[in-house]
DOKEVEX-382815 format. One record per residue: residue in three letters; y, x, z negated of N, C-alpha, C, O, CB in turn. Coordinates in steps of 0.1 Angstrom, whole numbers, padded with zeros to 4 digits, always signed. Each point is the difference from the previous one (the first is absolute). Glycine has a CB too. Layout:
BEGIN
AlaYXZYXZYXZYXZYXZ ...
//
This chain:
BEGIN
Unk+0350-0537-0021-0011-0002+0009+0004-0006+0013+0010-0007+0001-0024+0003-0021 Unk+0007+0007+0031+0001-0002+0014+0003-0023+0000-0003-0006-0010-0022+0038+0019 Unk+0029-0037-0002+0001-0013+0005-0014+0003+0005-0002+0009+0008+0029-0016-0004 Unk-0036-0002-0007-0010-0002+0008+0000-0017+0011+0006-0011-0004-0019+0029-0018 Unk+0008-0016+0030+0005-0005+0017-0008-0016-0003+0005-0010+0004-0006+0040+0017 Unk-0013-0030-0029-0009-0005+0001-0009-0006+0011-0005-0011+0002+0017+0010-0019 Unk-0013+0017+0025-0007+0000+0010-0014+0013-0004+0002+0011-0006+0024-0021+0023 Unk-0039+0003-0013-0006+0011-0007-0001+0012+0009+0002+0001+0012-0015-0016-0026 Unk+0008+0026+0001+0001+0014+0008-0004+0003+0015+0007+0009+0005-0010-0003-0028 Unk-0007-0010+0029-0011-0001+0012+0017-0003+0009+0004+0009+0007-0039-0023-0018 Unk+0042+0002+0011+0008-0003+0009+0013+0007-0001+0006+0000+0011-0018-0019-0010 Unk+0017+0025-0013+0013+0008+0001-0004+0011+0008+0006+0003+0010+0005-0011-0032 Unk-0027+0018+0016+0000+0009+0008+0000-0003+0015+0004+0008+0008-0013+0002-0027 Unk+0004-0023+0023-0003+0002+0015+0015-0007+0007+0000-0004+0012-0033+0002-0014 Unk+0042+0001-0005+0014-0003+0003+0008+0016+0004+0004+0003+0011-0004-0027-0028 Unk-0001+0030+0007+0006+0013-0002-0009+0010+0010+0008+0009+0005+0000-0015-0031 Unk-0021+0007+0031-0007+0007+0011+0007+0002+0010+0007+0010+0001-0024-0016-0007 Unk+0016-0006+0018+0009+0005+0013+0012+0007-0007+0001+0012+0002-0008-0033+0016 Unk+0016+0016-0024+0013+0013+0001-0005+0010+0000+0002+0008+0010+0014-0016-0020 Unk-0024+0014-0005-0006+0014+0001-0002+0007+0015+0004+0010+0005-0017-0018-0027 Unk+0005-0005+0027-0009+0009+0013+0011+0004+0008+0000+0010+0006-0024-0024-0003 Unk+0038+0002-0004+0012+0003+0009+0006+0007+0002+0003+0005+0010-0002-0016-0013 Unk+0002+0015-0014+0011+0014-0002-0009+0010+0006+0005+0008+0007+0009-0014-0031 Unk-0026+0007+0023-0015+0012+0004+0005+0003+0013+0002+0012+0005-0027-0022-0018 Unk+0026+0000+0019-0003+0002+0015+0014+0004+0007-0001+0008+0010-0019-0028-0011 Unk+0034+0014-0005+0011+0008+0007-0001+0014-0003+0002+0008+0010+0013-0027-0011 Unk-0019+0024-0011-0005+0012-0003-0004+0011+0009+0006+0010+0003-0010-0023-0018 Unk-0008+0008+0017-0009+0000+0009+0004+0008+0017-0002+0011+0005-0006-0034-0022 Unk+0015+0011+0021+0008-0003+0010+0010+0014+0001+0000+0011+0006-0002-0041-0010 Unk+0012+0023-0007+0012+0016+0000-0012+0010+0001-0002+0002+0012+0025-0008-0033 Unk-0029+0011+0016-0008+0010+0000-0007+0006+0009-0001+0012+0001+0002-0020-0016 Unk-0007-0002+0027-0003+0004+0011+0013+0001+0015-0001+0005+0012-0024-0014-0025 Unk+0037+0002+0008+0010+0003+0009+0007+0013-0002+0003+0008+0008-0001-0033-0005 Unk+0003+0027-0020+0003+0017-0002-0011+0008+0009+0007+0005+0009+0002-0008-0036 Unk-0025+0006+0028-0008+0003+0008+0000+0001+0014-0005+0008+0007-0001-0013-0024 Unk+0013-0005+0020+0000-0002+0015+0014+0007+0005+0004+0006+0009-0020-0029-0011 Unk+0023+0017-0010+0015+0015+0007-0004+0009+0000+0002+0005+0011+0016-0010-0018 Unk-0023+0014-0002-0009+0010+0004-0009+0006+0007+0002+0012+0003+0004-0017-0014 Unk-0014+0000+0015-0005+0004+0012+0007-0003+0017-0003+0005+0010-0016-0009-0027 Unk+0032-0006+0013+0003+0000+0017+0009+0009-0002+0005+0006+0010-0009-0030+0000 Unk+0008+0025-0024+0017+0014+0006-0009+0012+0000+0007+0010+0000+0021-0018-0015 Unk-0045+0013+0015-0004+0013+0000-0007+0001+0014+0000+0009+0008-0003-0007-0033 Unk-0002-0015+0027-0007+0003+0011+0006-0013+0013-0002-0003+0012-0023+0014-0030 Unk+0030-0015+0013+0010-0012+0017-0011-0015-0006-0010-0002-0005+0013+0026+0041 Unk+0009-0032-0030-0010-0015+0006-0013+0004+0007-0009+0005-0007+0030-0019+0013 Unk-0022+0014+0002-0010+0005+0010-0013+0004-0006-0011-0005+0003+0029+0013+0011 Unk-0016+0004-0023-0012+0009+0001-0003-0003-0013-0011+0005-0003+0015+0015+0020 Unk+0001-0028-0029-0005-0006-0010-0010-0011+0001+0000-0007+0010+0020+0014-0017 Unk-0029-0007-0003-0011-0010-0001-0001-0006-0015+0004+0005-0010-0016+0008+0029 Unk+0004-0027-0018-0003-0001-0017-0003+0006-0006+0003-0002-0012-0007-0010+0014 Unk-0004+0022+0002-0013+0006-0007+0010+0012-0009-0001+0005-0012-0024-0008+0035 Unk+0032+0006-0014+0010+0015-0007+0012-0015-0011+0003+0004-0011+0001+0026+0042 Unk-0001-0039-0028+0010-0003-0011-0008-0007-0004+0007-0011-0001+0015+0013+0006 Unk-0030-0005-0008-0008-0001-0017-0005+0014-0004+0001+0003-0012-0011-0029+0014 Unk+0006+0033+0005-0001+0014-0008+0013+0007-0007+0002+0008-0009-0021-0004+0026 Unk+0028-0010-0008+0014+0004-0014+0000-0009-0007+0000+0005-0012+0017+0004+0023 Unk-0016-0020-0011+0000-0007-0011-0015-0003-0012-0004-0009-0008+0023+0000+0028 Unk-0024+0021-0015-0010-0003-0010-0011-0007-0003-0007+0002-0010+0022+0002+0005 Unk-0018-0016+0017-0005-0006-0001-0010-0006+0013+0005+0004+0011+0013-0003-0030 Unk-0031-0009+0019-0009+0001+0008+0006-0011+0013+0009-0009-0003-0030+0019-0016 Unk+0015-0007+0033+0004-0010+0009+0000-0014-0003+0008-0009+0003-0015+0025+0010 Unk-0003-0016-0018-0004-0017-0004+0015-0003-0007+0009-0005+0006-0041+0006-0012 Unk+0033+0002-0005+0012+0000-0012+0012-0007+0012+0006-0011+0000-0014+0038-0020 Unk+0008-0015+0031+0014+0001+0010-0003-0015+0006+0008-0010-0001-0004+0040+0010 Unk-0014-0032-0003-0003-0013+0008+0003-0012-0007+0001-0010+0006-0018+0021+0004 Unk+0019-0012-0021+0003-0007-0007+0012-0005-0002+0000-0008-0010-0016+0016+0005 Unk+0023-0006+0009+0014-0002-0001+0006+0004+0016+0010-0005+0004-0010+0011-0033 Unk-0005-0001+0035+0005+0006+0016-0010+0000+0010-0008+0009-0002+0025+0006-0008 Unk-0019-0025+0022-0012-0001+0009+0000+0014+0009-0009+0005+0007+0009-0035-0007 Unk+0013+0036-0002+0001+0015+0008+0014+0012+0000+0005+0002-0011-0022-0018+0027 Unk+0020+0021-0008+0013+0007-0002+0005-0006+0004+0006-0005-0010-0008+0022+0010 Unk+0006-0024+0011+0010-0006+0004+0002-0009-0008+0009-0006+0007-0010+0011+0013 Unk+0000-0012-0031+0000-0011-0012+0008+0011-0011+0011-0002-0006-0038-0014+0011 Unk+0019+0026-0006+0012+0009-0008+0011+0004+0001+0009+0000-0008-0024+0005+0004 Unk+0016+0002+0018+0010-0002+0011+0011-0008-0005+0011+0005-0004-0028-0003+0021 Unk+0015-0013-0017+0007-0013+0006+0007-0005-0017+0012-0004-0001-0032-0004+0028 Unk+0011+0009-0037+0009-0003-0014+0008+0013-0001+0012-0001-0002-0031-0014-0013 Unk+0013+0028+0017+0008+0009-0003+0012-0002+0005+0010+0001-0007-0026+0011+0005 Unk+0018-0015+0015+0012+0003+0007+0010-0012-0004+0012+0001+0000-0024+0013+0021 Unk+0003-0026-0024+0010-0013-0008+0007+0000-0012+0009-0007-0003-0024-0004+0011 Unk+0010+0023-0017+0006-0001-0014+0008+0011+0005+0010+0000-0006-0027-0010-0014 Unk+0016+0023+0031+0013+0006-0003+0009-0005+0012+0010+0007+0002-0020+0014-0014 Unk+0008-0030+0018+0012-0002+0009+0007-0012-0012+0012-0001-0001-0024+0007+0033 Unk+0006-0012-0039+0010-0007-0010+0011+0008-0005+0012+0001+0001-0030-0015-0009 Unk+0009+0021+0000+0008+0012-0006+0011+0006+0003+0009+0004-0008-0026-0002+0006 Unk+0015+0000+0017+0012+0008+0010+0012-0015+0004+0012-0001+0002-0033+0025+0014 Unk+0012-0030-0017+0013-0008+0004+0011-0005-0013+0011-0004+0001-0028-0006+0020 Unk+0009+0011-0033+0011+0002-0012+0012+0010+0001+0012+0000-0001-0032-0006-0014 Unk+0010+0016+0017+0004+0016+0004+0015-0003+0008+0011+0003-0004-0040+0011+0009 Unk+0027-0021+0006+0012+0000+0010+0009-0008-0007+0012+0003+0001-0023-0001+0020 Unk+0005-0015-0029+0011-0007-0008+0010+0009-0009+0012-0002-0001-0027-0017+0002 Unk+0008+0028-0006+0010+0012-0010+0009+0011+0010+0012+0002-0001-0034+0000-0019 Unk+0014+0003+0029+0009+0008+0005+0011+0000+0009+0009+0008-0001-0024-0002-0004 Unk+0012-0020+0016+0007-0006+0010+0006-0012-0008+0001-0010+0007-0015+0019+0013 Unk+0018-0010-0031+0009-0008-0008+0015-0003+0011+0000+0007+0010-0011+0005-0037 Unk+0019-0018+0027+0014-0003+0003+0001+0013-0011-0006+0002-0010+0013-0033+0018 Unk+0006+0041+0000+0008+0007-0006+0016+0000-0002+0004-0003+0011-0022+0012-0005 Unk+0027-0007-0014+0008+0002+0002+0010+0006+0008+0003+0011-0004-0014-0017-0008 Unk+0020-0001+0026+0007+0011+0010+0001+0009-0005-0007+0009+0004+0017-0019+0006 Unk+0000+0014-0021+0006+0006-0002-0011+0016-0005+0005+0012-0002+0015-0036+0001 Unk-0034+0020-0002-0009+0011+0000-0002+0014+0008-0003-0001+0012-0003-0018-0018 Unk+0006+0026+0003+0003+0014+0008-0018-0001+0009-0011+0000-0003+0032+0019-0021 Unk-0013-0021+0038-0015+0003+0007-0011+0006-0006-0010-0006-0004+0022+0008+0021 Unk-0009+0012-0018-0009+0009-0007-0009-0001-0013-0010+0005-0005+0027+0005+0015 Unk-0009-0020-0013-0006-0001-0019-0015-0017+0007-0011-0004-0001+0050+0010-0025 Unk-0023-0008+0035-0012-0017+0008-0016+0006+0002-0010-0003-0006+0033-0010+0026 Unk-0020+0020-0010-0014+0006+0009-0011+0007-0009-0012+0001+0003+0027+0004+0019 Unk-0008+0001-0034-0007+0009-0013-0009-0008-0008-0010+0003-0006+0030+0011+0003 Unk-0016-0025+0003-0002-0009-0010-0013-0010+0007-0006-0009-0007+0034+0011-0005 Unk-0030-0002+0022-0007-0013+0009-0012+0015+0006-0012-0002+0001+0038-0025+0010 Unk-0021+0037-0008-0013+0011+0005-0005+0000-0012-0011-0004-0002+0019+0021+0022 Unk-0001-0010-0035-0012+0001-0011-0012-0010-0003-0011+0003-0005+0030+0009-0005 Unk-0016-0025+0012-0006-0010-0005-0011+0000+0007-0011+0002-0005+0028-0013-0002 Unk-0015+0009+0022-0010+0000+0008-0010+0015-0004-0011-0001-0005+0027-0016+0023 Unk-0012+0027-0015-0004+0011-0004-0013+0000-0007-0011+0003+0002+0033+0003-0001 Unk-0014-0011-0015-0005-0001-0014-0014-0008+0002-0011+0004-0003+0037-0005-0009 Unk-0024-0012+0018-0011-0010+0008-0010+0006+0004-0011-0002-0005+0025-0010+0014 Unk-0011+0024+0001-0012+0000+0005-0003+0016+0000-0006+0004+0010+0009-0028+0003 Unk-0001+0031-0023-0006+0012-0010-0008-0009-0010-0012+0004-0002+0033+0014+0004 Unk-0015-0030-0009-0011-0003-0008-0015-0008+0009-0012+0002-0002+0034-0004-0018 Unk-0017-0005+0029-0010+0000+0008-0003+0001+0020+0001-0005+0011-0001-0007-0036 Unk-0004+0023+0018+0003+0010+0018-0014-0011+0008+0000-0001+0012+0006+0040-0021 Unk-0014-0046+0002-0012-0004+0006+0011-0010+0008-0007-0004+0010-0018+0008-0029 Unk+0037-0010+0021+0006-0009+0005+0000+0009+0013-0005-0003+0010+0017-0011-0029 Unk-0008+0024+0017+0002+0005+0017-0008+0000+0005+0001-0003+0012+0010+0015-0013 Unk-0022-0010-0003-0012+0004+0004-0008-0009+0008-0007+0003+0010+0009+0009-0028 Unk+0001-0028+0010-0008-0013+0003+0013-0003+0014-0003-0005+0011-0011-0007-0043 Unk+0023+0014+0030+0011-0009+0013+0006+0010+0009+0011-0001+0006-0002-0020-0022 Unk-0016+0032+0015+0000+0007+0011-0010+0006+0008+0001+0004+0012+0016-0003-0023 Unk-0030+0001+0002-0005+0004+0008-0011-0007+0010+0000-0012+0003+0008+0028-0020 Unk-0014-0009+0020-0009-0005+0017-0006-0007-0003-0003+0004-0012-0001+0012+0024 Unk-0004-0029-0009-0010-0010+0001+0000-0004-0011-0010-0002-0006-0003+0009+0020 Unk+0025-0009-0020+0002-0011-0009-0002-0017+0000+0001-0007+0010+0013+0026-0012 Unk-0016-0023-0009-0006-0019+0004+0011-0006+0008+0012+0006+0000-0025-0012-0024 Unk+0011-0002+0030+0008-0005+0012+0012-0007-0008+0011-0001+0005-0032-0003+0015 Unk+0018-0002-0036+0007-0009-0006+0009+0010-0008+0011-0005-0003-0027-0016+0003 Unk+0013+0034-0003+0009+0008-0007+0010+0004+0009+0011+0003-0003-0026+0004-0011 Unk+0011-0008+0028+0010+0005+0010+0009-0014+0001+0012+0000+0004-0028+0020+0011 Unk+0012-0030-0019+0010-0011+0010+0009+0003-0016+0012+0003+0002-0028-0028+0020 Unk+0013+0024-0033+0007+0004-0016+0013+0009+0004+0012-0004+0000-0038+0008-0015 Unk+0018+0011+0020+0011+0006+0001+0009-0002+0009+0010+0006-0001-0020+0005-0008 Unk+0010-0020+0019+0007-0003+0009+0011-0009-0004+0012+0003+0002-0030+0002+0011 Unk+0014-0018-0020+0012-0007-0009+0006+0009-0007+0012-0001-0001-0023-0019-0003 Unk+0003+0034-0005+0009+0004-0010+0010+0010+0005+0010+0004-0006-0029-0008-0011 Unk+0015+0010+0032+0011+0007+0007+0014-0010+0007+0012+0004+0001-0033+0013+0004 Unk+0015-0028-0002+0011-0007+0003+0011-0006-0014+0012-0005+0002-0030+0000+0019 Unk+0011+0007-0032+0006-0009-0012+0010+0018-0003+0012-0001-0002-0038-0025-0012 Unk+0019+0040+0015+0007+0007-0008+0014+0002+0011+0012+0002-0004-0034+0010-0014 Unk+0017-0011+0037+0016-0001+0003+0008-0010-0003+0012+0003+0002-0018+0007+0014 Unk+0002-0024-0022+0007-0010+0001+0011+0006-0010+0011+0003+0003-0029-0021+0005 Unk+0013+0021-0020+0003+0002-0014+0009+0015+0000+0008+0001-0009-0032-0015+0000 Unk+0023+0023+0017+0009+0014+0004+0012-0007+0008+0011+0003-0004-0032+0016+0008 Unk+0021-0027+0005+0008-0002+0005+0007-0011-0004+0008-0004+0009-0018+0016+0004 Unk+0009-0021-0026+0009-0005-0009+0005+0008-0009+0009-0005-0007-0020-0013+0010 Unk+0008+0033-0007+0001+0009-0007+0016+0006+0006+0011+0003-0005-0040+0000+0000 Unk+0023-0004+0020+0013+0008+0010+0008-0007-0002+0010+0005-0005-0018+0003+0023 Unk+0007-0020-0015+0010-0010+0001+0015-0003-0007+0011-0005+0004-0033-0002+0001 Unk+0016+0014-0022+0011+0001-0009+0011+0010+0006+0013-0002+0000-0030-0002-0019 Unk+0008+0018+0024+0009+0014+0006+0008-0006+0015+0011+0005+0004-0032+0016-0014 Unk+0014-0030+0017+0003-0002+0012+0003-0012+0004-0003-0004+0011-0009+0019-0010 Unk+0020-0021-0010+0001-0018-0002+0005-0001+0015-0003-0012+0003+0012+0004-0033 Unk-0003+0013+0041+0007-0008+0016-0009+0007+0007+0003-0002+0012+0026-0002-0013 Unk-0039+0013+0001-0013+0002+0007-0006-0012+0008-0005-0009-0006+0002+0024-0013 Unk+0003-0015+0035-0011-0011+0006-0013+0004-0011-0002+0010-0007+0010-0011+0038 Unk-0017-0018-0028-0011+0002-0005-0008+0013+0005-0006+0009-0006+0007-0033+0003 Unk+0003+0022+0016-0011+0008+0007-0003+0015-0004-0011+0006+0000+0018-0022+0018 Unk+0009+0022-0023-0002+0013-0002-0004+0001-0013-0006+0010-0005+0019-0003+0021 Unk-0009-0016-0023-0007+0000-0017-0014+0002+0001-0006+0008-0008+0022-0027-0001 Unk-0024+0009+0022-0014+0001-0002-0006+0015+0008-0009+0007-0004+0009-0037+0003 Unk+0008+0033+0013-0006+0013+0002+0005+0012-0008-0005+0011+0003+0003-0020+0019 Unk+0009+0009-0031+0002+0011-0008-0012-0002-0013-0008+0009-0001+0037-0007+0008 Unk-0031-0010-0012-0009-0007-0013-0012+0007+0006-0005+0009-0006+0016-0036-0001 Unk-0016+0024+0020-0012-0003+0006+0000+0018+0003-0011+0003+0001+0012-0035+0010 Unk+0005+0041-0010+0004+0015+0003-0005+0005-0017-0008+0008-0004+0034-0010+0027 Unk-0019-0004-0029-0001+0007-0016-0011-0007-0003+0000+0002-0012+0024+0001+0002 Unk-0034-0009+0012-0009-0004-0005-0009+0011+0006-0006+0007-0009+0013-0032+0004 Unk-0011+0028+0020-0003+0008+0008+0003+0014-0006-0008+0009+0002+0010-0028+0017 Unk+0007+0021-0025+0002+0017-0006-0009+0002-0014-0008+0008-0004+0035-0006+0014 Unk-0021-0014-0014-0009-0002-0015-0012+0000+0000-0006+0005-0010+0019-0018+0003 Unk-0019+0008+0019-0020+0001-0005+0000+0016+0008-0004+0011-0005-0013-0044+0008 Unk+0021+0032+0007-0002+0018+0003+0001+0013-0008-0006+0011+0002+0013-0020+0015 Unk+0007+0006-0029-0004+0009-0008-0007+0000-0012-0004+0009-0007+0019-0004+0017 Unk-0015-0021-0012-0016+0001-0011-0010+0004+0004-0008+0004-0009+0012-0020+0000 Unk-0008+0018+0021-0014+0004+0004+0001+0017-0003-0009+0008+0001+0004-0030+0020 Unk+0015+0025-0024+0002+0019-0002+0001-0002-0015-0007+0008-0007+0023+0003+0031 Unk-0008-0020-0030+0004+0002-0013-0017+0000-0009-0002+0009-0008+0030-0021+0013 Unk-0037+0002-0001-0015+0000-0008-0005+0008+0008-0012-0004-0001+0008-0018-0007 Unk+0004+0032+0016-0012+0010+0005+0003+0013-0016-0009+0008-0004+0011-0013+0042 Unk+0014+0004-0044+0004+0011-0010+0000-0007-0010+0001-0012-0002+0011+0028+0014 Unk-0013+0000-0021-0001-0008-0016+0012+0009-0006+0006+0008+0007-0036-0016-0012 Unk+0031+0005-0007+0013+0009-0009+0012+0001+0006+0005-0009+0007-0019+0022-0016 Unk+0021+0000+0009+0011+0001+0004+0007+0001+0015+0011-0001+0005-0017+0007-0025 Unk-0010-0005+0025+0001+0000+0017-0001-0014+0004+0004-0003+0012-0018+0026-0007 Unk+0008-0035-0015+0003-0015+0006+0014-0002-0005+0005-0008+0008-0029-0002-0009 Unk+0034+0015-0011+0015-0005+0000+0005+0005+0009+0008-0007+0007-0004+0004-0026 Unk-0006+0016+0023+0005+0004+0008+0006-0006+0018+0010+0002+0007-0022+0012-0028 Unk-0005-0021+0025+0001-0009+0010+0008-0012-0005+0010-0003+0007-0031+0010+0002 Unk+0019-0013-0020+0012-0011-0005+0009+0001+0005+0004-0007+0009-0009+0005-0027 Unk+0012+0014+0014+0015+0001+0001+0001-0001+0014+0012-0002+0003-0006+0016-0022 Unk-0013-0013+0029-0002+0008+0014+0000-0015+0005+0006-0004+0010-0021+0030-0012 Unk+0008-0032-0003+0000-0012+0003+0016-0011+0000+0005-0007+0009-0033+0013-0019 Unk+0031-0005+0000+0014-0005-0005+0011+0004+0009+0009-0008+0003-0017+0009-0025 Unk+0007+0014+0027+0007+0006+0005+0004-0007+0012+0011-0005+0002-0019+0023-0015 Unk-0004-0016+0024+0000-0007+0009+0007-0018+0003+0007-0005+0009-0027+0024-0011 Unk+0013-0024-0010+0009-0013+0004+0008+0000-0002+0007-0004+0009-0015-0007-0011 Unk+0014+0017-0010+0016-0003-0003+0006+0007+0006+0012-0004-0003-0012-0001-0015 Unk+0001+0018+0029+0008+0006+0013-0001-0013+0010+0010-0006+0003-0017+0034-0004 Unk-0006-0034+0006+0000-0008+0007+0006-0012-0004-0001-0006+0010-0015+0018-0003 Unk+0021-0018-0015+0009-0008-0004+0012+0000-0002+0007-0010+0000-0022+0006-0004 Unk+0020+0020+0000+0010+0001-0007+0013-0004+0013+0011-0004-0002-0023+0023-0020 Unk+0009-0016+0034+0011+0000+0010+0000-0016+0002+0012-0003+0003-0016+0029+0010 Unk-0002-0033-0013-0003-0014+0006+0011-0009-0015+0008-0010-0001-0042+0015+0017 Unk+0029+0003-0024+0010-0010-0014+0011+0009+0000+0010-0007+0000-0028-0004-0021 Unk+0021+0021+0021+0013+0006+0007+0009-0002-0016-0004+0005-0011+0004-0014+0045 Unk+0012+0000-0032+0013+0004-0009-0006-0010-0012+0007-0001-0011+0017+0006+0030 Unk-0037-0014-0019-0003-0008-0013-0009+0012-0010-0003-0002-0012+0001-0025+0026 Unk-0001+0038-0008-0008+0012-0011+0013+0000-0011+0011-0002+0004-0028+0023+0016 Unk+0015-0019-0031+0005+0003-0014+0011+0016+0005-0003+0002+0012-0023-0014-0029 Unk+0033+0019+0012+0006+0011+0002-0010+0012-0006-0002-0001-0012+0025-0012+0011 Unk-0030+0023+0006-0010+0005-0006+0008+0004-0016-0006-0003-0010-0009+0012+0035 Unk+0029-0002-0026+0001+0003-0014-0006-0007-0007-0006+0004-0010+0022+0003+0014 Unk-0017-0019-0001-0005-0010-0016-0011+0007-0001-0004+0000-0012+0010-0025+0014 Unk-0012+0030+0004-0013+0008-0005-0003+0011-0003-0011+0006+0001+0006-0018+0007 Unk+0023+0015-0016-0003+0016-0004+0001+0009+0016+0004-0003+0011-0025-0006-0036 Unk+0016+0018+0020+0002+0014+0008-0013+0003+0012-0001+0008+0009+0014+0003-0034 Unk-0024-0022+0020-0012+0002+0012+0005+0003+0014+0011-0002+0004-0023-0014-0015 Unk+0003+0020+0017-0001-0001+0014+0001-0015+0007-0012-0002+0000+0000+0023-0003 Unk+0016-0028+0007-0003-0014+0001-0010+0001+0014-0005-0011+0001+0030+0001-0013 Unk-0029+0020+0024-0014-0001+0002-0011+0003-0002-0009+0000+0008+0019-0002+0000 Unk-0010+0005-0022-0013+0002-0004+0000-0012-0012+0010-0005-0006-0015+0034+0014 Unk-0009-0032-0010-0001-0013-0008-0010+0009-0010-0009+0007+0004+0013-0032+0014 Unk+0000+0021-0034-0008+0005-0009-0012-0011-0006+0004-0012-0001+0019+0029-0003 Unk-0033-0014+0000-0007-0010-0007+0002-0004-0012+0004+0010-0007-0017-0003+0020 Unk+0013-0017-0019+0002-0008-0014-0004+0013-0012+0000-0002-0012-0009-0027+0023 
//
């Protein structure tokens, strides 16, 4: 038999309520922000309204008001839980590597991740790039562009240890600049025409790097019989 608390029933239930209502309501919550990535990666920031993401989500305005006084409130958690997210993201991909790492395998390994990021959630591009975004998601992405050259160009640093800062930061600050330009091609395709930009993507940096790290690249034999300028996907 259960331990009983020797609290009567009237007060355990009304102990145990708010959580219910709690767990209800992150629910809730997730539920109308999945909704709201949806409507801004179909129709933009801009031209989205409440009225359409509670009709994806199923549910009436009032319901939405309840948890969010408007879009820009939705806006603004959305773009908080995935810029956390991404910034784990960068802790995995822009890890310290080992010198002795073959460029190629380096730059393979730090584009899929990101990649991977933001195929699963394209609504990121969507919220920190596009037009008339909340003024606080823009100052967001602004730390998080400064944090990911910081973090590329500690990446370089292994390939390029007697590098001035300076060119560490304008090369970082170049590869970061190539990187969102060809994500913006890589999510317009789907299937084999988005690996395809991948590789296209990879390609580009790692020519553009490969002359600057010069005699620290690996000997391509180690990698077998490939082409060593073309980069294959995982």
């Amino acid at each position: 038999m259960p331990e009983k608390t020797g609290k009567p029933d009237e007060e355990q239930s009304a102990e145990s309520r708010p959580r219910r209502l709690q767990a209800r309501g992150q629910r809730r919550v997730a539920q109308l922000l999945e909704a709201a990535a949806s409507v801004f990666c179909s129709t933009g920031y801009t031209a989205a309204s409440t009225n359409a993401i509670a009709r994806e989500a199923g549910v009436s305005p009032g319901t939405l008001y309840q948890f969010f006084p408007n879009k820009e409130a939705i806006a603004i958690e959305l773009g908080d839980r995935l810029m956390h997210e991404m910034r784990e993201t960068y802790g995995e991909a822009l890890a310290p590597v080992d010198p002795a790492t073959p460029l190629e395998e380096a730059v393979g390994a730090a584009v899929d991740r990101f990649i991977d990021f933001n195929c699963q959630h394209p609504v990121f591009f969507a919220l920190m790039h596009g037009p008339d975004i909340p003024g606080r998601i823009t100052e967001e992405h602004d730390a998080l562009h400064a944090t990911l050259v910081s973090r590329v160009e500690a990446l370089l640093a292994g390939f390029l240890p007697d590098a001035p800062t300076a060119d560490l930061t304008r090369t970082a600050t170049v590869c970061v600049g190539m990187y969102k330009a060809g994500l913006e091609l890589v999510l317009a395709h789907e299937g084999v025409e988005r690996e395809a930009y991948v590789r296209e993507l990879k390609n580009i940096l790692f020519r553009y790097l490969e002359p600057l790290v010069g005699d620290r690249m690996a000997p391509s034999g180690a990698h077998g019989d490939r082409d060593p300028t073309r980069m294959n996907t995982p």
